[in-house]
Each structure stands twice: as structure tokens, then as C-alpha cells.
C-alpha positions in Angstrom: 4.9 -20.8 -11.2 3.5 -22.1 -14.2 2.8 -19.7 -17.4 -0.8 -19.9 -17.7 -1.0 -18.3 -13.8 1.5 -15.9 -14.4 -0.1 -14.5 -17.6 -3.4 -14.7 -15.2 -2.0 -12.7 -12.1 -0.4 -10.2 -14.9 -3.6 -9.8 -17.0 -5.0 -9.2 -13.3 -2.7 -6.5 -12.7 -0.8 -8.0 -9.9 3.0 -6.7 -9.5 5.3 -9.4 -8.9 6.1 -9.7 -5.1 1.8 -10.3 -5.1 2.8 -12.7 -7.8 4.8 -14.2 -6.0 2.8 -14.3 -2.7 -0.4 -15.9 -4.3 1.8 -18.4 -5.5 3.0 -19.2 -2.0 -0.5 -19.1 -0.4 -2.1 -21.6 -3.3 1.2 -24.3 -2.8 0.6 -24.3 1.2 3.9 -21.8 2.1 1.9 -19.0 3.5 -1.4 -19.6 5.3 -2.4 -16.1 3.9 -2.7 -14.3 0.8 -2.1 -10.6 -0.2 -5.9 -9.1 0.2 -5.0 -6.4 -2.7 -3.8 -9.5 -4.6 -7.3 -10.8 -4.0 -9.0 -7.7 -4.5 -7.3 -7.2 -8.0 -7.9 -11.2 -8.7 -11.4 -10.4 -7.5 -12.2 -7.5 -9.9 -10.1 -9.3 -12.8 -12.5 -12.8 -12.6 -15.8 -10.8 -11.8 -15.4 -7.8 -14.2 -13.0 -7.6 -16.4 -13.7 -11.6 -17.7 -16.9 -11.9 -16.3 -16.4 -15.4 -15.2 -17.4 -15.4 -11.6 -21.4 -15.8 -11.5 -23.2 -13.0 -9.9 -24.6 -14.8 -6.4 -21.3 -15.9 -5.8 -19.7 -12.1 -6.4 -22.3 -10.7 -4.2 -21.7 -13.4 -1.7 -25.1 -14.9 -1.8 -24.6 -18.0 -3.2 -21.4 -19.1 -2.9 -17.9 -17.5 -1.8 -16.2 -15.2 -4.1 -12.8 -16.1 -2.2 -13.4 -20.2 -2.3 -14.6 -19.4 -6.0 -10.7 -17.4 -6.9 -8.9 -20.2 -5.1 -10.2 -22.9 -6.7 -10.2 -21.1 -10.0 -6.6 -20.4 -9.7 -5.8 -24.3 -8.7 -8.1 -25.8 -11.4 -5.6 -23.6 -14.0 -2.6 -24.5 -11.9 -3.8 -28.5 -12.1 -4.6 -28.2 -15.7 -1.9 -26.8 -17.2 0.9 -29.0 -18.4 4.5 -28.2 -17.4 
């Protein structure tokens, strides 16, 4: 797992094992991810950072969980090893 989305999940308040499960789902291993793992990634991107625009938080312009996933692979693909 690279730094930048450990330091994210951690900021987000995920425990490891939801760390690590995240991690799984977003390189193809598990076709499904934690839903409190989403809920805390949820309330970490649209709250606490502000980051996720409102329509797509109240689900009326876009898809908050297509938003998180490609947030979290955008860092993932950006980040240097």
C-alpha cells in the first residue's frame, strides 16, 4: 500500500484490517469493500476535507461511492513508489 493512501485511510480513521481491506477491494482481490470503511472514507472526503461536491454527496449529481473510488485510485496512480 502506498504512503500517501495509508496516511489517507489513517487521517480517515480507518483501523487497519479496514486498511487493509480497501486496499484489497481497489487492486481487484475482493469484489467488495468494508461499508464502515466507506462510511468513515465517506465522512472523511465530504466533511472533514470538504472535497466531495455537494450533488454528488447527496447523491443527486453523481455517486458519492464512484466519487471515493476513483479519488482513492487517482492518489494510488499519482503517487510515486
Amino acid at each position: 500500500m502506498k504512503p500517501v493512501l495509508k496516511k489517507m485511510y489513517s487521517e480517515a480513521g480507518l483501523l487497519p484490517h479496514e486498511m487493509l481491506e480497501m486496499h484489497a477491494y481497489l487492486t481487484g482481490h475482493e469484489d467488495h469493500y468494508n461499508p464502515l470503511a466507506f462510511e468513515k472514507l465517506f465522512e472523511y472526503f465530504a466533511f472533514d476535507l470538504g472535497e466531495m461536491p455537494y450533488g454528488t454527496a447527496k447523491a443527486k449529481t453523481g455517486d458519492p461511492e464512484h466519487w471515493i473510488i476513483e479519488r482513492l485510485q487517482g492518489v494510488s496512480n499519482d503517487e510515486v513508489s
